[in-house]
Backbone bond lengths (Angstrom), bond angles and torsions (degrees), N, CA, C in turn:
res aa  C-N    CA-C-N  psi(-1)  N-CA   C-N-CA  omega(-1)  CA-C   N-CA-C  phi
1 X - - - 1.435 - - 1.528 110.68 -
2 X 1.399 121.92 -37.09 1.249 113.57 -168.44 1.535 111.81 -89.71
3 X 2.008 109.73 -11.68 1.183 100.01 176.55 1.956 96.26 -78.57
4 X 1.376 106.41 -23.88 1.762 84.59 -168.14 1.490 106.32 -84.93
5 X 1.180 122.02 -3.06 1.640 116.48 150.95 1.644 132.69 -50.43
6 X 1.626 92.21 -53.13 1.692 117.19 177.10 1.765 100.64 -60.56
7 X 1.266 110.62 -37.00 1.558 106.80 175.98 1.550 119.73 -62.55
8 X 1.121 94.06 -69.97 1.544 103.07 175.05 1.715 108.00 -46.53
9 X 1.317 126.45 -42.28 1.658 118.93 179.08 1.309 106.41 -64.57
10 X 1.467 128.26 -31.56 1.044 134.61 172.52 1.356 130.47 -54.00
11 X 1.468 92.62 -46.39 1.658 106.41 177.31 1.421 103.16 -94.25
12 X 1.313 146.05 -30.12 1.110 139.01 143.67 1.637 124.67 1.36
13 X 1.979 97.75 -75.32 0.889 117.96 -161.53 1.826 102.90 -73.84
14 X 1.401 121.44 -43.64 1.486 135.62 -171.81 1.630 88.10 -47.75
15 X 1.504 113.90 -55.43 1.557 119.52 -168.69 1.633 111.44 -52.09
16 X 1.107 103.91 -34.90 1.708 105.94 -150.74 1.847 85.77 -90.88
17 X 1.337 112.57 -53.80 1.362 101.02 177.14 1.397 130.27 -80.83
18 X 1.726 108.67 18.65 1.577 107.91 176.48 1.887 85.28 -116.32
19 X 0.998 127.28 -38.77 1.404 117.28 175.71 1.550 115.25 -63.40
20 X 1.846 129.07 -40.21 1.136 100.15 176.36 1.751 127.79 -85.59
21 X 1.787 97.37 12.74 1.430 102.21 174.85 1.071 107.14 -88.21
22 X 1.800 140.73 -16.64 0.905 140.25 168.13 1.781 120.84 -72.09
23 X 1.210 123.33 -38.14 1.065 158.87 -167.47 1.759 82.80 -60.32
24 X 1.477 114.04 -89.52 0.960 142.38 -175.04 1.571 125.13 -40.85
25 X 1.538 95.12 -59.87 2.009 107.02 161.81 1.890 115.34 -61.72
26 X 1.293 115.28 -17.17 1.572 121.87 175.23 1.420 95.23 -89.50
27 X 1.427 134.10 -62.82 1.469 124.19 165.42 1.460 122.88 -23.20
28 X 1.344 102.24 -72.67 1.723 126.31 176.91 1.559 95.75 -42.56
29 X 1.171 129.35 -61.07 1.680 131.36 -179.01 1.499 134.31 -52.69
30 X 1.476 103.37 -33.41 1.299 140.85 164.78 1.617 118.72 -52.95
31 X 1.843 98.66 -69.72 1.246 127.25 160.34 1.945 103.07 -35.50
32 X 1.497 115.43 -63.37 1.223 94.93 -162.12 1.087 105.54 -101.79
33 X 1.509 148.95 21.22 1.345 150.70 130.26 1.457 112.66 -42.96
34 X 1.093 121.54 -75.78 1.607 134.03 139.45 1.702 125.39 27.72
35 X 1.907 67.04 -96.67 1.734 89.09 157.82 1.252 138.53 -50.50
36 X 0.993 101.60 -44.54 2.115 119.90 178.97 1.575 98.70 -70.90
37 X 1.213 137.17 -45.90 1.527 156.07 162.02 2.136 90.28 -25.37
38 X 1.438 99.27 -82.91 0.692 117.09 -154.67 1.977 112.40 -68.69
39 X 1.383 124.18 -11.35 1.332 156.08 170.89 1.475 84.06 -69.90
40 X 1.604 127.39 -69.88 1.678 121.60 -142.64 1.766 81.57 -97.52
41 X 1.091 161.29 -29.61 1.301 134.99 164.01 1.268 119.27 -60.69
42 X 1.431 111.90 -16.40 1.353 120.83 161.71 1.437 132.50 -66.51
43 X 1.870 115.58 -40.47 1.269 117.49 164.64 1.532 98.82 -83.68
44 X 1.151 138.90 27.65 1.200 128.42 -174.91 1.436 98.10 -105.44
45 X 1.540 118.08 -60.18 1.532 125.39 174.89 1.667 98.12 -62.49
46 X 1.284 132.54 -24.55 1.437 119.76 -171.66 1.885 101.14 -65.40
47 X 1.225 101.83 -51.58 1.385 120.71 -169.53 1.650 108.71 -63.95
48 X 1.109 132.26 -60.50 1.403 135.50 118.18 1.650 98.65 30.59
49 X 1.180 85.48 -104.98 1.841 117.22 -163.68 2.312 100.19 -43.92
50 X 1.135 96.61 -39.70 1.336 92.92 -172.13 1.701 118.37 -81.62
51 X 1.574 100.53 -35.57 1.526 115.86 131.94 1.642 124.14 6.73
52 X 1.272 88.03 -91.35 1.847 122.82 158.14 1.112 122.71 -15.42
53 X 1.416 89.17 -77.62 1.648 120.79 -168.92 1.647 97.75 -60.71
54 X 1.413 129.60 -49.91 1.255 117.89 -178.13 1.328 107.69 -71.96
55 X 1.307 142.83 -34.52 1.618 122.47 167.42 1.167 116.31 -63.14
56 X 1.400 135.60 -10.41 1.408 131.59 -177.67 1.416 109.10 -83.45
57 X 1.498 114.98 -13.00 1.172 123.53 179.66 1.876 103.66 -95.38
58 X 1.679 91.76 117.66 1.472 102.94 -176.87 1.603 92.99 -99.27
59 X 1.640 95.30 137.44 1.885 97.09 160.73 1.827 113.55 -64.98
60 X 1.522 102.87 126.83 1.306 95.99 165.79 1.436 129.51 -104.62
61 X 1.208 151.52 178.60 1.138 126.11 137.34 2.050 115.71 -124.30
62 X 1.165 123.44 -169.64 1.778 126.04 -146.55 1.334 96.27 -152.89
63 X 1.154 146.58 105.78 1.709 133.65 155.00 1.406 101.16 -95.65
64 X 1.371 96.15 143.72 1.316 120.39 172.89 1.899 97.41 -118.08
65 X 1.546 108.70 162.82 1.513 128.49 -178.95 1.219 109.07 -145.83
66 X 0.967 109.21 149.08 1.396 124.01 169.09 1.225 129.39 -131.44
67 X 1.871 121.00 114.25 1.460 107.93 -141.81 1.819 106.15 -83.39
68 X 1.313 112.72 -177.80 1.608 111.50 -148.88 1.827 83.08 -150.40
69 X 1.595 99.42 131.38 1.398 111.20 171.80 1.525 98.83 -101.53
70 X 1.249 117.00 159.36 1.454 123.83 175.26 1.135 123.90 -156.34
71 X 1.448 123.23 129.75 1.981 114.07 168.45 1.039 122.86 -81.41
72 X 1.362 103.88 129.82 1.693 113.51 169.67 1.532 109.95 -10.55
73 X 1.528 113.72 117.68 1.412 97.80 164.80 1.731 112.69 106.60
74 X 1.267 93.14 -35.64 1.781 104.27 -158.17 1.866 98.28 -118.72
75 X 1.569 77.08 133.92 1.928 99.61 178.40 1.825 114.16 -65.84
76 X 1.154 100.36 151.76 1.737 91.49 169.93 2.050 96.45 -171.82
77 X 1.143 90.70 165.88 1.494 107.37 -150.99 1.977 106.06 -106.01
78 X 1.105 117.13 158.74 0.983 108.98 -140.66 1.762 91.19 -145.01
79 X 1.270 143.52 156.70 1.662 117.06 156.39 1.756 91.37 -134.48
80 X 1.409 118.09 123.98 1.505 120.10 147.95 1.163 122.23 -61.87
81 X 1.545 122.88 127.04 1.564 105.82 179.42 1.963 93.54 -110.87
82 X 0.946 123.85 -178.82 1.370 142.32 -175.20 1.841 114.30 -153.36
83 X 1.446 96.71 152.23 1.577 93.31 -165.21 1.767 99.10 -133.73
84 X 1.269 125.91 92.29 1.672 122.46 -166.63 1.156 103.98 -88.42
85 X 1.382 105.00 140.51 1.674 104.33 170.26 1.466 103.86 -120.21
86 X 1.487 131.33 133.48 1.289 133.43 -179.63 1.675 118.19 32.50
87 X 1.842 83.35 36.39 1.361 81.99 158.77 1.753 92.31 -154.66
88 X 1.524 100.07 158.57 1.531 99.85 178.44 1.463 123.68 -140.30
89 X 1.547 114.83 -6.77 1.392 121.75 167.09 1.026 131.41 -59.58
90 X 1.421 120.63 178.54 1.639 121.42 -158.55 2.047 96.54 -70.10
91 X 1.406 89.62 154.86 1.621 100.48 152.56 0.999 133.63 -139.41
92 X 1.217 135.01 138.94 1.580 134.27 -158.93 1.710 105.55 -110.09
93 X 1.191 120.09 104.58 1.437 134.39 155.22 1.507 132.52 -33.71
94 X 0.743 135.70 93.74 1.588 128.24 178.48 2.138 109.00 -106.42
95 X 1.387 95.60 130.72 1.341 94.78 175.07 1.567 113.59 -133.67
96 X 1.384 101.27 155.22 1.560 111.09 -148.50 2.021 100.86 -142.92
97 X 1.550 119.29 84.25 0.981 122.72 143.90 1.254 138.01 -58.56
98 X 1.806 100.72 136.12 1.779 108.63 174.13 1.661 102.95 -49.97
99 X 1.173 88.08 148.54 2.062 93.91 178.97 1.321 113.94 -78.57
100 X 1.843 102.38 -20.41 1.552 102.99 -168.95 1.762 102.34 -81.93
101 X 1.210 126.15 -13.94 1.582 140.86 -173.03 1.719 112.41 -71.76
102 X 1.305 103.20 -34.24 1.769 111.16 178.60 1.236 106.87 55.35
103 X 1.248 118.18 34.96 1.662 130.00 176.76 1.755 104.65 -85.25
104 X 1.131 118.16 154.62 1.192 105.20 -163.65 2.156 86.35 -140.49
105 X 1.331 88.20 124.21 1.623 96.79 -155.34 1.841 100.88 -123.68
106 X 1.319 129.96 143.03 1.567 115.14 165.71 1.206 113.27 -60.30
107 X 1.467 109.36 140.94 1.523 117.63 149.70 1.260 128.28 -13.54
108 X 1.731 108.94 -63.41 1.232 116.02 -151.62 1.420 91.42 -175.47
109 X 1.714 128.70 153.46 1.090 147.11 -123.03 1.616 104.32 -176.78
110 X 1.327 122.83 147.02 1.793 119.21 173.09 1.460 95.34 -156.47
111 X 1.365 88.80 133.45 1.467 109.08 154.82 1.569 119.77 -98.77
112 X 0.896 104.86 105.64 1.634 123.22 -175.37 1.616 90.69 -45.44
113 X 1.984 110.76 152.08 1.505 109.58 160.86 1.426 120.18 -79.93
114 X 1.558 114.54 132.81 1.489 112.61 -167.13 1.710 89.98 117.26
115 X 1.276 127.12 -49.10 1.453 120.60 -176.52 1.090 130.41 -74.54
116 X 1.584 127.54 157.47 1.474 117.29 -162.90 1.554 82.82 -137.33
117 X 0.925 143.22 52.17 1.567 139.18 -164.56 1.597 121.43 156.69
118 X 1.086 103.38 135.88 1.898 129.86 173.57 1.301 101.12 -96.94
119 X 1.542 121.38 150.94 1.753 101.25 124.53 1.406 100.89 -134.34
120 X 1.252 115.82 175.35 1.367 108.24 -167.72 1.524 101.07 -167.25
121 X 1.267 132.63 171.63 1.537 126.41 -135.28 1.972 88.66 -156.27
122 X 1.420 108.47 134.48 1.286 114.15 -170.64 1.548 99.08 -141.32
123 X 1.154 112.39 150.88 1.340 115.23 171.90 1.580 105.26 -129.22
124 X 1.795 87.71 159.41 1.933 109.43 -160.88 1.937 90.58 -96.41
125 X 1.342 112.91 133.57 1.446 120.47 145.93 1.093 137.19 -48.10
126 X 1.137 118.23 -162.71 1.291 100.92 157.43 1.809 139.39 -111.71
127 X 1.611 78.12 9.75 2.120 93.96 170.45 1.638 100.84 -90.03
128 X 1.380 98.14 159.90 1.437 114.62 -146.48 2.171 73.95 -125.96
129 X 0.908 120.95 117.58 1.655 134.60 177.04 1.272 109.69 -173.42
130 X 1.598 133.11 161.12 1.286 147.98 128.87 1.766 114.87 -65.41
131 X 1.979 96.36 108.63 1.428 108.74 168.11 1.173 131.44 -126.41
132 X 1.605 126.64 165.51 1.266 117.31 -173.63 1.581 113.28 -118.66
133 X 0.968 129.73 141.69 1.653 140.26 -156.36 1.644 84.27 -128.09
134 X 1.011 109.06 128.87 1.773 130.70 173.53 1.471 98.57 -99.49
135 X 1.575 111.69 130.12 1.257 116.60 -167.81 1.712 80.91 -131.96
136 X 1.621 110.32 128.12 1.044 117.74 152.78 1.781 127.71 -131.25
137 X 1.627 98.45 142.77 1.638 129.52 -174.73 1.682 89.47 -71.43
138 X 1.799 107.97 127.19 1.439 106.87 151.40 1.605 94.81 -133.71
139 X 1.260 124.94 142.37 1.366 140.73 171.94 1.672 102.98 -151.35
140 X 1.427 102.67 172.87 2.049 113.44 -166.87 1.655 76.13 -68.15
141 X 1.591 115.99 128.61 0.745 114.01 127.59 1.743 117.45 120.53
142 X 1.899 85.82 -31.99 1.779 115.42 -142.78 1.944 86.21 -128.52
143 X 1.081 97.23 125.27 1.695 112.42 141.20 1.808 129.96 -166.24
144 X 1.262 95.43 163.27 1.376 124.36 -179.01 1.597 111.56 -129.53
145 X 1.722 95.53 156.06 1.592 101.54 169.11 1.663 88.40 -145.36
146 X 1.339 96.08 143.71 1.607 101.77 -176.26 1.858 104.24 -138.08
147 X 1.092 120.44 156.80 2.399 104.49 -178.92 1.684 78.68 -105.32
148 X 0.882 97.95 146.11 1.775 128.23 128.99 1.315 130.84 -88.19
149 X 1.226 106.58 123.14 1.605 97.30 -171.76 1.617 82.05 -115.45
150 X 1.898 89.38 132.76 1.365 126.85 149.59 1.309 137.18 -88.72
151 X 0.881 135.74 129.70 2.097 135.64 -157.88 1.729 101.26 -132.28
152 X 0.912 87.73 85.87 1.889 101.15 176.05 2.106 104.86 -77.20
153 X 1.386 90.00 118.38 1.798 79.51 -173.68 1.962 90.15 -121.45
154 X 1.004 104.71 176.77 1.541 118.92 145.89 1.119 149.97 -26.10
155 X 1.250 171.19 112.35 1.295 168.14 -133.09 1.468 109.09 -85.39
């Protein structure tokens, strides 16, 4: 009798400590299934979020000028610079003299993609004033208008 007591405590005990290791290691497994679940919905909203962040980012673009003295009569050169932000394709220039100035300006102008710069060549009338030539940026998406001022003097 007392050995089939010692058995049964025996097996008792094997039971209780092989069931709550089971119990426990399926918990523990659970737990880090779970967890890992909850890690990749995590880079999921991270990824998500940055997502975002790049459509919130609009391409811009910036002209810069640089003003240009000139004699009556006589051509002189000029360089537009431009400043892109998350953007890098071509842009096409358009310039637009006062009528009363008789400045004689291009049509139209490109900055190749990869380029940060025009130059471009204008000629003086024959009125002698300080004028401004509106230079405008068109690219997908992106524009600017920036003046150039031209200063037509005397010979």
């Amino acid at each position: 009798m007392k050995k089939l007591l010692a058995l049964l405590a025996i097996f008792g005990l094997l039971t209780l400590a092989l069931g709550c290791t089971d119990d426990t290691g399926k918990k523990d497994k659970d737990k880090d299934k779970s967890s890992e679940k909850d890690k990749s919905k995590d880079k999921d909203k991270d990824k998500d979020k940055d997502k975002d962040k790049d459509k919130d980012k609009k391409p811009s673009v910036s002209l810069k000028t640089k003003d240009v003295v000139l004699e009556k009569g006589k051509a002189g050169k000029t360089t537009i610079s431009i400043e892109k932000k998350d953007f890098d394709d071509e842009v096409t220039l358009k310039f637009e003299a006062p009528e009363k100035s008789e400045l004689k300006v291009p049509d139209k102008a490109t900055i190749k993609k990869g380029d940060k710069e025009a130059e471009v060549e204008i000629t003086a009338g024959d009125k002698t004033d300080d004028f401004e030539v509106t230079v405008t940026a068109t690219g997908k998406d992106v524009k600017d208008t920036a003046k150039l001022k031209v200063k037509v003097k005397d010979k």
